[in-house]
C-alpha positions in Angstrom: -13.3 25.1 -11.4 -10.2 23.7 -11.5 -8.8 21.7 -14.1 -6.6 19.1 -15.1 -5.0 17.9 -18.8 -4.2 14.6 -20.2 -2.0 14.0 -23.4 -3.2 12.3 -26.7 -1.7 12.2 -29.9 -4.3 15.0 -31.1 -2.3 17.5 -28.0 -3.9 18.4 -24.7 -7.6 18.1 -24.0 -8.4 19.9 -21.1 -10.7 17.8 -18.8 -12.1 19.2 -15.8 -12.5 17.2 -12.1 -16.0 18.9 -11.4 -18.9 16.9 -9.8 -17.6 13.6 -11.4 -14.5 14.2 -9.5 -15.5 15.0 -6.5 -18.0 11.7 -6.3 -14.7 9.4 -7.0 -13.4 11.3 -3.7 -16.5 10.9 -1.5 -16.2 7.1 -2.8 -12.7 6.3 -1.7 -13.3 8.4 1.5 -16.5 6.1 2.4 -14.5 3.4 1.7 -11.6 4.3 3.5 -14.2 4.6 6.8 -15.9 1.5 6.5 -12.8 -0.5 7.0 -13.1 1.2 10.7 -16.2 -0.4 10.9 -17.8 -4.7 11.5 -19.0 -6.3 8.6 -20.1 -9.5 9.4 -21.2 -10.3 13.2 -19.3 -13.6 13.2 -15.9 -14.8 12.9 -17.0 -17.6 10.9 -15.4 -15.7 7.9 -12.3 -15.7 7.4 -10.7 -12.5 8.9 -11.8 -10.9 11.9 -14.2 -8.4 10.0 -16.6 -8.0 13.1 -14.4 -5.3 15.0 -14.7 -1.4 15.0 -11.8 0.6 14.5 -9.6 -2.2 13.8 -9.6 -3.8 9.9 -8.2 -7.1 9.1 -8.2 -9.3 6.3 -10.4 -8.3 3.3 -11.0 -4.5 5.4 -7.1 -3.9 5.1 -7.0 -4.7 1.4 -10.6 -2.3 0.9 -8.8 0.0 2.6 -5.5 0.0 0.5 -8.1 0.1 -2.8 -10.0 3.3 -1.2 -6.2 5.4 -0.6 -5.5 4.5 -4.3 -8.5 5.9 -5.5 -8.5 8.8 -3.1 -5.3 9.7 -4.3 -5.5 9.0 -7.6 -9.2 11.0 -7.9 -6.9 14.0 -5.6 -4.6 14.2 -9.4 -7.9 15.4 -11.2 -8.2 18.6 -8.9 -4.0 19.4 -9.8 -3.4 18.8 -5.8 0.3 20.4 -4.9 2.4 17.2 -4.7 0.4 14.5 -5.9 1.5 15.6 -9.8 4.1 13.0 -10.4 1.4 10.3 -9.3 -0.4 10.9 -12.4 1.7 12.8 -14.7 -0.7 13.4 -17.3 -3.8 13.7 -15.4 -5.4 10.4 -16.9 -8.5 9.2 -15.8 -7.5 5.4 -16.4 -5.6 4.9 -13.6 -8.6 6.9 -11.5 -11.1 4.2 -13.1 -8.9 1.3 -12.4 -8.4 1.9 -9.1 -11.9 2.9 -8.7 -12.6 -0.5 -10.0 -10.2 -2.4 -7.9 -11.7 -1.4 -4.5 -15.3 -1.3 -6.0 -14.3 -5.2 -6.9 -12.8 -6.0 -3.3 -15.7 -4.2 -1.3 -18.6 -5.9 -3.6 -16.8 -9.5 -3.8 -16.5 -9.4 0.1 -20.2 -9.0 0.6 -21.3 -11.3 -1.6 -18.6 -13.8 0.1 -19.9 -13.3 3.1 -23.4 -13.3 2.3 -22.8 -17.3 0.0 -20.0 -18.5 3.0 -22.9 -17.4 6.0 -26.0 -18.0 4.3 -27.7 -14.3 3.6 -27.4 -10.9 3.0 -28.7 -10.9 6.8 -25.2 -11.6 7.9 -23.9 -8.1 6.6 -23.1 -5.6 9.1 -23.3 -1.7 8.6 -19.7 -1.4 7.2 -20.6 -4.0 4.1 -23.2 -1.9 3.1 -21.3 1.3 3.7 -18.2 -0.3 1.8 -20.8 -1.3 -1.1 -21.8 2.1 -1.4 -18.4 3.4 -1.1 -17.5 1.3 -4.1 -20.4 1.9 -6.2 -19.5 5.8 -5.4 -15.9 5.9 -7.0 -16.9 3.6 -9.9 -19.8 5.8 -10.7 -17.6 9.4 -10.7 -15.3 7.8 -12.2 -16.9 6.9 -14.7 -18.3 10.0 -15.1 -15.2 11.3 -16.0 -14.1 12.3 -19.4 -12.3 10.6 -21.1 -10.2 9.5 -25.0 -10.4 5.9 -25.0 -13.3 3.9 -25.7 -12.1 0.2 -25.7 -11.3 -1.8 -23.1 -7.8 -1.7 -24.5 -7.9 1.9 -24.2 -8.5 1.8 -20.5 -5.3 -0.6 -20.1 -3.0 1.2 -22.0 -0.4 3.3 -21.2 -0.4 7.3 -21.6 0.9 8.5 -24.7 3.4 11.9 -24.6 4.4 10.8 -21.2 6.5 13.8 -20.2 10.0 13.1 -18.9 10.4 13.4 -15.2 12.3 15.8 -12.9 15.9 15.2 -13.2 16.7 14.2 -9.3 19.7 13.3 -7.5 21.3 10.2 -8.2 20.6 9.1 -4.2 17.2 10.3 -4.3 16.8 8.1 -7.5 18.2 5.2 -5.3 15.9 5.8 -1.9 13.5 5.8 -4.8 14.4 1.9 -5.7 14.7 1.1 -2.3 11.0 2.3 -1.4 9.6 0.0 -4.3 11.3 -2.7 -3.8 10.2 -2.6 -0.1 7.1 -1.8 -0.9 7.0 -5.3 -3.3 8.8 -7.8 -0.5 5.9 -6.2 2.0 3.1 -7.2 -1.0 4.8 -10.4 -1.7 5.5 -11.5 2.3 1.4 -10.8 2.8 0.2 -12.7 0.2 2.4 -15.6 0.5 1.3 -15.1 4.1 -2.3 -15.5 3.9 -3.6 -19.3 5.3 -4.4 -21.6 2.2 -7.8 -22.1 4.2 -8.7 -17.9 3.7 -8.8 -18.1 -0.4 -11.3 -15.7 0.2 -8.8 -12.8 1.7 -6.1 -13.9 -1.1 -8.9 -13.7 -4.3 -9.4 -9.8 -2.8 -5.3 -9.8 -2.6 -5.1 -10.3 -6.6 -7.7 -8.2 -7.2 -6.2 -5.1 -5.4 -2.3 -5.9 -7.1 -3.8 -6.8 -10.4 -5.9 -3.3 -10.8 -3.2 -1.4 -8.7 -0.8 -2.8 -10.6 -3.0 -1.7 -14.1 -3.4 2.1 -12.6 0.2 2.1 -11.7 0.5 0.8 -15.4 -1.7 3.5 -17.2 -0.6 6.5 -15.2 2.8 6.0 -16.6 4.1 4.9 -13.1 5.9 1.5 -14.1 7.1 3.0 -17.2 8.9 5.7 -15.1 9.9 3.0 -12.9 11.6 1.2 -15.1 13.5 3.5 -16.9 14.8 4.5 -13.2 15.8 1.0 -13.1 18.1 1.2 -16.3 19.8 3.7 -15.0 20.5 2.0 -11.9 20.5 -1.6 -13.3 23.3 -2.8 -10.9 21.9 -1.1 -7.6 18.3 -2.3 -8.8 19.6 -5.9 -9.7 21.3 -5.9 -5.9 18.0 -4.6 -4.0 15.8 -7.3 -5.7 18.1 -10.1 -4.9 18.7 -8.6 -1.0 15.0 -8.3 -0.4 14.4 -12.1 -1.9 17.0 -12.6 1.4 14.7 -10.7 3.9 12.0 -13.0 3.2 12.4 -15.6 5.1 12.5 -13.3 7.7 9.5 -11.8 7.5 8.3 -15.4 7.2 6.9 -17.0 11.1 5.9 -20.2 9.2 9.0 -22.6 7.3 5.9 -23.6 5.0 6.1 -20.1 3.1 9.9 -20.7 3.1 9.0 -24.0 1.3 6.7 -21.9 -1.4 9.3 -19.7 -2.0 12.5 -22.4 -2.4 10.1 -23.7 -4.8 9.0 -20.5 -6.8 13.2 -20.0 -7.1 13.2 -23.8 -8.2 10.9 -22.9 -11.0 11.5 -20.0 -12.0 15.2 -20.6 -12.5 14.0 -23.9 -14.6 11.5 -21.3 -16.5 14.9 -18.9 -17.1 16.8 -21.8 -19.4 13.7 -22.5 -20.9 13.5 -18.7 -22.0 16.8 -18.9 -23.5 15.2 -22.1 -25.7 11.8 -20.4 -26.9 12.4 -16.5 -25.7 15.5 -16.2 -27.0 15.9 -18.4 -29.4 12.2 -19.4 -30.4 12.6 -23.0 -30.5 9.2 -24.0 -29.1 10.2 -26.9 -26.7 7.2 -29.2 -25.2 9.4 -31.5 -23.3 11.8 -29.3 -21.3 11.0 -30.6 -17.6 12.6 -33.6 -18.9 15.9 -32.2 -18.6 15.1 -31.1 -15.0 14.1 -34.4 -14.1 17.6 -35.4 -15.8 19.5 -33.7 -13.4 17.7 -34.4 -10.3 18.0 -38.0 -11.3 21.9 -37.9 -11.3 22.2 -36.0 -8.8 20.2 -38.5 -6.1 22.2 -41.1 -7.5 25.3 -39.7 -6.4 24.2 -38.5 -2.9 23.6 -41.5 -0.8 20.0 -42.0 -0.9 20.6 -45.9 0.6 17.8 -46.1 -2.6 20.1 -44.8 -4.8 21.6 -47.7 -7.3 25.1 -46.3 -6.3 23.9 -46.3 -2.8 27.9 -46.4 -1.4 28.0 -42.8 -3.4 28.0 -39.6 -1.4 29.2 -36.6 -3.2 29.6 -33.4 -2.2 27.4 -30.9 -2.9 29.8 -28.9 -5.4 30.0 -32.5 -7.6 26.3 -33.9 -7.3 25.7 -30.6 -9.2 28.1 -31.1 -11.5 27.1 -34.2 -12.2 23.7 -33.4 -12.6 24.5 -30.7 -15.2 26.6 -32.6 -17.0 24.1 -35.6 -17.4 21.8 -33.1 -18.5 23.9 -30.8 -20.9 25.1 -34.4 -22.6 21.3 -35.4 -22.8 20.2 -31.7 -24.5 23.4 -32.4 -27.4 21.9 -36.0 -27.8 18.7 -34.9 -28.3 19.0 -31.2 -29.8 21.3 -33.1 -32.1 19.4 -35.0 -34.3 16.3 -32.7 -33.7 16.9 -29.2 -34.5 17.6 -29.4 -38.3 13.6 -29.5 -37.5 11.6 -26.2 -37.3 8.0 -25.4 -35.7 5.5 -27.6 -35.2 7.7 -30.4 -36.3 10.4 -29.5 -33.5 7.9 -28.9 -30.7 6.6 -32.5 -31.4 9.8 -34.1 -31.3 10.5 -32.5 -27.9 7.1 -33.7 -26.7 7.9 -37.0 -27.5 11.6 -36.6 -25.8 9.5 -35.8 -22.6 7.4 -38.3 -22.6 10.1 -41.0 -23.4 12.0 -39.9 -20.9 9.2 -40.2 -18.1 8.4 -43.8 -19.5 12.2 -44.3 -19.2 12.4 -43.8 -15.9 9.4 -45.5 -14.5 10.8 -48.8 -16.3 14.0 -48.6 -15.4 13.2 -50.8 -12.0 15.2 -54.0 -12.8 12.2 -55.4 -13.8 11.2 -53.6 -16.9 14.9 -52.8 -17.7 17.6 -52.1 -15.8 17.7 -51.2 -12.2 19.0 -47.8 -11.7 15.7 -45.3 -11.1 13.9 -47.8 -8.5 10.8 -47.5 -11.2 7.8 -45.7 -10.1 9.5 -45.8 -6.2 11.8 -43.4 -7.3 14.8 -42.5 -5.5 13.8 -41.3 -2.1 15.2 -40.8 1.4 18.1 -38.3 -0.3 19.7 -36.8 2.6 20.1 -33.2 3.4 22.7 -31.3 2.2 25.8 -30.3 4.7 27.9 -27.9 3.0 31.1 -26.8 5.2 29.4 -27.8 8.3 25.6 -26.2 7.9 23.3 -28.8 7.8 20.4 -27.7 5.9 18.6 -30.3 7.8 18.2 -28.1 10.5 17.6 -24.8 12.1 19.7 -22.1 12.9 19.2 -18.9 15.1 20.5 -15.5 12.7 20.4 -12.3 14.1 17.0 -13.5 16.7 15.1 -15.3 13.5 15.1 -19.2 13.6 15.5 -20.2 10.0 14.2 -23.6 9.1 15.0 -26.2 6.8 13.2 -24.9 3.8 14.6 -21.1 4.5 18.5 -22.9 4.1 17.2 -24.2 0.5 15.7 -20.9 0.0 19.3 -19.4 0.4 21.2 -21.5 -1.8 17.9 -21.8 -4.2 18.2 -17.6 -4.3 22.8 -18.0 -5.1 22.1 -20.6 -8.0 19.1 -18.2 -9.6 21.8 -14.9 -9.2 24.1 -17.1 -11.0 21.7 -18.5 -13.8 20.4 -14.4 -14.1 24.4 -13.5 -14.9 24.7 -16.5 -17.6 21.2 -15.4 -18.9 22.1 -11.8 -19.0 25.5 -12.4 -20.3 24.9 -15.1 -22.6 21.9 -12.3 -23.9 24.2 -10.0 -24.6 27.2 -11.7 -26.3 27.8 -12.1 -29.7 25.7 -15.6 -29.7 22.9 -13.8 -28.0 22.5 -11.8 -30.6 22.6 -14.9 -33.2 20.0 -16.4 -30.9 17.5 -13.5 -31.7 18.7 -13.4 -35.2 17.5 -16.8 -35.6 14.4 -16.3 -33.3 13.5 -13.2 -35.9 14.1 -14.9 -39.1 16.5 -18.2 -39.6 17.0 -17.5 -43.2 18.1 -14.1 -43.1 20.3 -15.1 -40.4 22.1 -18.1 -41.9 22.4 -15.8 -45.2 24.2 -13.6 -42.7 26.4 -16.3 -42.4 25.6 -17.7 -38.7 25.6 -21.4 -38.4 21.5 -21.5 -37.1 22.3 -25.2 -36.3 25.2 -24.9 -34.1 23.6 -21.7 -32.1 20.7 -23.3 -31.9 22.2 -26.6 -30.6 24.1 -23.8 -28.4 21.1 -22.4 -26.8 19.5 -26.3 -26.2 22.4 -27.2 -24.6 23.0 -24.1 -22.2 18.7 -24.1 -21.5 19.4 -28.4 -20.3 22.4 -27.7 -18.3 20.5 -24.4 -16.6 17.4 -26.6 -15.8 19.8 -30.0 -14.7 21.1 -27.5 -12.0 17.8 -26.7 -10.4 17.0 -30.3 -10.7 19.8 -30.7 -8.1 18.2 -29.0 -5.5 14.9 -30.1 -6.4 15.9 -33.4 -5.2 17.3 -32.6 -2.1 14.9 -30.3 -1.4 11.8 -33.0 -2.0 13.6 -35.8 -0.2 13.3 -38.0 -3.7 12.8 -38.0 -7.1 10.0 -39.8 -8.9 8.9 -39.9 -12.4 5.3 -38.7 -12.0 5.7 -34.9 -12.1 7.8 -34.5 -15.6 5.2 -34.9 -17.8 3.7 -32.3 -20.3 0.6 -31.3 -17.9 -1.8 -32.5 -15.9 0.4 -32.8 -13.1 1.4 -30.9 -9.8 4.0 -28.2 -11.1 6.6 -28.6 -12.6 5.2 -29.4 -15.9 6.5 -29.0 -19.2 3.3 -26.8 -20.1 3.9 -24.9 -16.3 6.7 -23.9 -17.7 6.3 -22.5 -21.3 2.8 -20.6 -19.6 5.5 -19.3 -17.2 7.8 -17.7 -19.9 4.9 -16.9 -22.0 2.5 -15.5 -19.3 5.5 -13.3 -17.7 7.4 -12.0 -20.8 9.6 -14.0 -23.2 13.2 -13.0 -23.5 13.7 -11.2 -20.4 14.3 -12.3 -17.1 12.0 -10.9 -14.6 9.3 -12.1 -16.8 10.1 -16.1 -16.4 10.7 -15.6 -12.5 7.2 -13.6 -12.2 5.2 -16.0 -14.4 6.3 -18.9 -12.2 5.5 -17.2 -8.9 2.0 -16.6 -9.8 1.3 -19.9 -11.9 2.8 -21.2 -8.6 1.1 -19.5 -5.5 -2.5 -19.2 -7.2 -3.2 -22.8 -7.7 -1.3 -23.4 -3.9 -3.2 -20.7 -2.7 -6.5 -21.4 -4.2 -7.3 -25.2 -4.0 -10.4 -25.0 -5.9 -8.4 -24.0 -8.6 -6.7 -27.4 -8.8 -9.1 -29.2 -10.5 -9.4 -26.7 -12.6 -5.5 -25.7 -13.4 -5.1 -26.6 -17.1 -8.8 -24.2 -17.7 -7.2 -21.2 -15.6 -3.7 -21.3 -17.4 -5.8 -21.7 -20.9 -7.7 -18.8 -20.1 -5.5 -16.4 -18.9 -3.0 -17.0 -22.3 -6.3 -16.2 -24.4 -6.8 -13.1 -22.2 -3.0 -11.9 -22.4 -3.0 -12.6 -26.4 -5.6 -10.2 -26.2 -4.4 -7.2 -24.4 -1.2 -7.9 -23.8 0.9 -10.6 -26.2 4.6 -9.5 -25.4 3.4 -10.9 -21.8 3.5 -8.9 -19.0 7.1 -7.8 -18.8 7.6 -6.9 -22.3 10.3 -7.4 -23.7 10.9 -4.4 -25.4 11.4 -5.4 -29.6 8.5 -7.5 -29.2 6.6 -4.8 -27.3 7.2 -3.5 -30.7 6.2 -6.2 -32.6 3.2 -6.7 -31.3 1.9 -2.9 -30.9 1.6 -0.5 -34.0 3.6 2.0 -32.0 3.9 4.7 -34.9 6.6 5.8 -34.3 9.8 4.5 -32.2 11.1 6.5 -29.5 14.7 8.0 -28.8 15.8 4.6 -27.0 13.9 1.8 -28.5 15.3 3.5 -31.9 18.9 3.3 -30.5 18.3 -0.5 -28.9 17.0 -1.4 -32.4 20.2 -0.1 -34.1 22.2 -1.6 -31.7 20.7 -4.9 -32.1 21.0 -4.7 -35.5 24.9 -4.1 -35.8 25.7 -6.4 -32.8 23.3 -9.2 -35.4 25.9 -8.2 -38.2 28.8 -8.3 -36.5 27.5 -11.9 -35.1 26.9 -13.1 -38.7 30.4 -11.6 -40.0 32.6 -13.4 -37.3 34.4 -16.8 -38.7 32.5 -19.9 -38.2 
């Protein structure tokens, strides 16, 4: 029989494929055929599941879930060149993606049997998909393994032996492929009609487990140490698929989701620099966005605008707008951040609120008429920056490119240039005071770095990151009003949006922000019954990650640290550690 071995700390238990094995393969297999096959006789559902030998919709994703777990259950039976797919012969990332097309074949039945009224309305290929599911689960199951806990399942595999040294171009192709591989994942699900939650609830569940098995084979962890190695050629593939999208994009609505996803997430960045970085808890950071939207519609010839005979260029709106809002983050982090906690995170709240009351007043009949009140400042025209009209569309290369795919282009410039600051700012010598204070203020003024003027530091460069998105924001929307910068409650952004953002994705790095706002973004745009119920989802999926996962999902790696009892530190987090450490010192030394 042959056999396969998985590492623990206690060495190498041999576990063997056997019958258990060999159900998880007849599982995927059956579920790989019943996407050839109808489902439902009507088209009522959403997807054309009533064809043979053609899937669509939910089938595509089932089928997807059954190749994972076929090749996954393939890495028990030590097949020739599926080895680095599972490294350590695991049966985690077997069960998980046993589990994620079990969860996509059974949640499409029962859809289809609440949407059409029966289980009479489920073709032959539902049932054999059900079966198919069970199947895997079951050998799966079956399976021996370590771990008991749910945890267990989740977690990564210890002893993860190094990879095969390969060419530095291979290592490259290899970049390429994922990051193609994510654009194709990302352009499908921002793709599927708001109408067909159905097809985009089995869409999370097949890149939530696959993503989990990916996680637990020791995949991602692989991945992104390839990364590190290649950070410039990895940074430049990200950012040049983020400029394929709107071509893989037929409708200028997606192009809008994504403009605003860069919007956010970009806002989400300079908060990260606050709380991530820093660990100032701010609860009234969209203020500042709305700050620097504010200025900048009054200085671009909205015939609304207070300063209506005003039309700046592009280049000096944003200025203007970052300037108003860096001048607003000294005046406010000023008399604040001698404050620590709880005591600085209601002060913030209030900030937010005052400034939304502000606003709505300022109508020239409360106060002062500047912000039109709860009108707001609308009809801000388009930008037109050395002749392109954003306004319109243009033909590149055979694509027509709409008016929310020109935002999206000079939405994805500013978030390159907020990444450099972030990353640079990160790794300076004031970065380093930043997580000096965020570990431990007192130690770090002992040190001898001035906690309130870095802190004041980091306020000031998170207002004037967040002011510059606001720019956009407001030409991109047409107007500015004061209803959306409030703590929650309302449509994103939302000063709570945006903390869930950097907590939900990863504090302190930068992927983490930008991912957190694409999904607390697209989910609740994607899934309208979740509106009402927005606030419950966010609430619940911060218990869940405090659970499993409290560094968020891109973990930084010191708090990866901080939050797991590790043991022992490897090679690199040891030297990352000691580098922190002297770069802390050498921040603290330096003349105030």
């Amino acid at each position: 029989m042959t056999t396969t071995t998985e590492h623990t700390n206690r060495g190498v238990l041999p576990l063997p494929a056997g019958p258990a094995g060999l159900l998880v393969v007849i599982g995927a297999v059956v579920t790989i055929g019943s996407a050839f096959m109808s489902w439902t006789y009507t088209s009522e559902f959403p997807g054309d599941l009533t064809v043979y030998g053609y899937p669509a919709g939910l089938q595509i994703l089932a089928l997807i879930g059954g190749l994972l777990t076929l090749l996954f259950g393939l890495t028990r039976w030590n097949v020739t060149g599926l080895r680095w797919l599972n490294p350590t012969g695991a049966t985690n990332p077997v069960l998980l993606s046993a589990v994620g097309a079990f969860a996509i074949t059974w949640f499409t039945a029962i859809a289809i049997a609440v949407d059409l009224g029966g289980l009479a309305n489920l073709d032959p290929g539902a049932w054999v998909a059900v079966v198919g599911g069970a199947l895997g689960v079951l050998g799966a199951l079956a399976l021996p393994r370590t771990g008991t806990s749910v945890r267990d399942y989740l977690a990564k595999p210890e002893n993860l032996p190094r990879a095969a040294e390969q060419a530095p171009w291979i290592q490259r192709i290899v970049i390429t492929l994922v990051t193609a591989v994510g654009l194709a994942a990302f352009s499908y699900g921002i793709g599927i009609d708001n109408e067909d939650s159905e097809t985009f609830v089995g869409f999370i569940l097949l890149v939530v487990l696959g993503a989990m098995a990916f996680f637990s084979a020791g995949l991602i962890e692989r991945f992104s140490e390839l990364n590190a190695r290649h950070k410039g050629f990895a940074t430049s593939m990200a950012f040049l698929a983020a400029a394929l999208f709107p071509f893989t994009q037929s409708n200028d609505h997606n192009a809008n989701l994504g403009v605003n996803i860069l919007i956010f997430g970009t806002v989400a960045l300079g908060l990260n620099i606050v709380v991530g970085l820093t660990g100032l808890l701010d609860l009234g950071y969209v203020a500042f966005l709305g700050v620097g939207a504010y200025a900048a519609a009054l200085v671009s010839g909205s015939e609304f605008s207070r300063f209506s005979g005003v039309q700046l260029p592009f280049w000096a709106a944003a200025l203007v707008g970052m300037a108003a809002s860096l001048v607003f983050g000294v005046l406010i982090g000023a008399p604040t951040l001698r404050l620590r906690g709880d005591y600085l995170a209601i002060v913030t709240l209030g900030f937010g609120e005052i400034f939304r009351i502000a606003v709505n007043n300022l109508d020239g009949s409360s106060g002062p008429d500047i912000t039109n009140g709860p009108n707001g400042i609308t009809s801000i025209p388009d930008l037109n920056l050395f002749g392109f009209d954003f306004g319109l569309a243009h033909d590149i290369v055979g694509f027509t490119i709409g008016r929310f795919a020109n935002y999206f282009f000079l939405m994805l410039v500013i978030t390159a240039l907020v990444v450099l600051v972030f990353n640079r700012a990160a790794d300076s010598r004031i970065g380093r005071s930043w997580i000096a204070i965020r570990e431990d203020e007192t130690a770090a003024t002992a040190m001898g770095i001035n906690g309130f003027r870095v802190k004041l530091i980091a306020f000031a460069l998170g207002a004037t990151l967040a002011g510059l998105a606001g720019t956009v924001s407001a030409h991109v929307t047409y107007s500015v009003v004061p209803s959306p910068y409030q703590f929650a409650g309302a449509a994103p952004p939302n000063s709570a949006f945006l903390l869930a953002a950097v907590v939900l994705g990863g504090m302190g790095t930068v992927g983490g922000p930008i991912l957190g706002a694409t999904l607390l973004y697209l989910i609740p745009e994607k899934l309208g019954f979740l509106k009402e119920y927005e606030l419950l989802a966010f609430g619940v999926a911060l218990i869940l990650l405090m659970r499993f996962r409290p560094e968020g999902i891109i973990a930084n790696r010191r708090r990866q640290l901080e939050f797991h009892d590790t043991g022992q530190l490897d090679t690199a987090s040891d030297e990352a550690l000691t580098d922190s450490t002297v770069g802390v010192t050498k921040a603290g030394t330096q003349p105030r």
